[in-house]
C-alpha positions as CSV (number, residue, x, y, z in Angstrom):
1,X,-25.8,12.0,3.7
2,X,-23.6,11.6,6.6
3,X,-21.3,8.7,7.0
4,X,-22.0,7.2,10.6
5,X,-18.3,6.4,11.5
6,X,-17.2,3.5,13.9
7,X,-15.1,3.1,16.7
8,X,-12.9,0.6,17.3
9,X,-11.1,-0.4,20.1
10,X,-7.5,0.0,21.0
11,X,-6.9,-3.6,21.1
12,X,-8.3,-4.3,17.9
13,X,-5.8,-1.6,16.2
14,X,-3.4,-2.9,17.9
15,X,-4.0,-6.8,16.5
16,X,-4.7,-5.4,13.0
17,X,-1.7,-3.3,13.1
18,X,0.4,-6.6,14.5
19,X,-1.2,-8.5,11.7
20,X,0.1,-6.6,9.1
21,X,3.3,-5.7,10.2
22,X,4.8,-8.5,11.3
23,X,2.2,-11.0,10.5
24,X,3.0,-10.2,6.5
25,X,-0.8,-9.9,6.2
26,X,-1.8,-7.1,3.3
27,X,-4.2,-4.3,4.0
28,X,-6.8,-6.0,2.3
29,X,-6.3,-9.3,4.2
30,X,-6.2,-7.3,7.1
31,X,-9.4,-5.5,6.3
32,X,-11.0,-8.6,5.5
33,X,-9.6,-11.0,8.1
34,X,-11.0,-8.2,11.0
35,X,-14.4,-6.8,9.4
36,X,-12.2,-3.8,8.6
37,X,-12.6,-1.1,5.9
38,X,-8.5,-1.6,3.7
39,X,-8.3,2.3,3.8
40,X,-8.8,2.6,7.8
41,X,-6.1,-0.8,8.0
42,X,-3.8,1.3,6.1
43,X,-4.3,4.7,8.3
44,X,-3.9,2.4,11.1
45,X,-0.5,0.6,9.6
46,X,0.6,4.5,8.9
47,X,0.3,6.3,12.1
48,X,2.2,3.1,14.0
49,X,4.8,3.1,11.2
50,X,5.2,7.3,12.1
51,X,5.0,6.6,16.0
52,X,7.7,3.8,16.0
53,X,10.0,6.2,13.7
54,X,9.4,9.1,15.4
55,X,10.6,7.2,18.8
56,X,13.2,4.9,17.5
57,X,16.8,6.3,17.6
58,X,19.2,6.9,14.6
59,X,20.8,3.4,14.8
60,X,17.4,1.8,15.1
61,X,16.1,3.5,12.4
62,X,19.1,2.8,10.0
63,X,19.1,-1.2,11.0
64,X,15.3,-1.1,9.9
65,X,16.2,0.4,6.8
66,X,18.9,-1.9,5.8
67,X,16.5,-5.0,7.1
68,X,14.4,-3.2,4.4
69,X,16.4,-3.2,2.0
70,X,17.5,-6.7,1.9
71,X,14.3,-8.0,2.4
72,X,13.8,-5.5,-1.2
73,X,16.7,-7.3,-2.8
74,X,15.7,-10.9,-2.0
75,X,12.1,-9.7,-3.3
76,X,13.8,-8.6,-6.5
77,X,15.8,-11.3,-6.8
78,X,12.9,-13.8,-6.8
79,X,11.2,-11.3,-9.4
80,X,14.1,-11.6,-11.9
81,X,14.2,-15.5,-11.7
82,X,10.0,-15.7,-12.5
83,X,10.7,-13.2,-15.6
84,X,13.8,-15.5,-16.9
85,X,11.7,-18.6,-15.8
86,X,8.3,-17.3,-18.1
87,X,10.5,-15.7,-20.3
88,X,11.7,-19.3,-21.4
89,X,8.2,-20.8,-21.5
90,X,6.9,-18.6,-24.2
91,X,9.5,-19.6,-26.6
């Protein structure tokens, strides 16, 4: 049986795409704030991440990664203090 696919509009990729990348929605958020299926949010979220690599410029591309990264190590950081914090509950 054939899947009957759906097409959606430019400005709808666009605002699900904005959603999730700099909105800090998830996929599935995404999907289910916009009537979206999570798989086609995350091709979506994948060709705009290739498209803005493939155009940004070296130093653009390495201040991305460092904002990456520390956004990474405050993420981590959290994580460690809500291990030590349950950690000491369960004794």
């Amino acid at each position: 049986m054939a899947r009957r696919q759906r097409r959606y509009s430019p400005e709808l990729k666009a605002e699900v795409v904005k959603a999730v990348l700099e909105g800090g929605l998830s996929f599935t958020e995404a999907a289910r704030d916009f009537d979206v299926v999570p798989q086609t949010v995350h091709n979506w979220v994948s060709a705009e991440k290739k498209k803005r690599d493939q155009s940004q410029p070296a130093g653009g591309r390495e201040a991305e990664l460092e904002r990456r990264v520390a956004e990474l190590e405050r993420e981590n950081a959290f994580l460690k203090k809500a291990a030590a914090f349950f950690a000491k509950e369960q004794r």
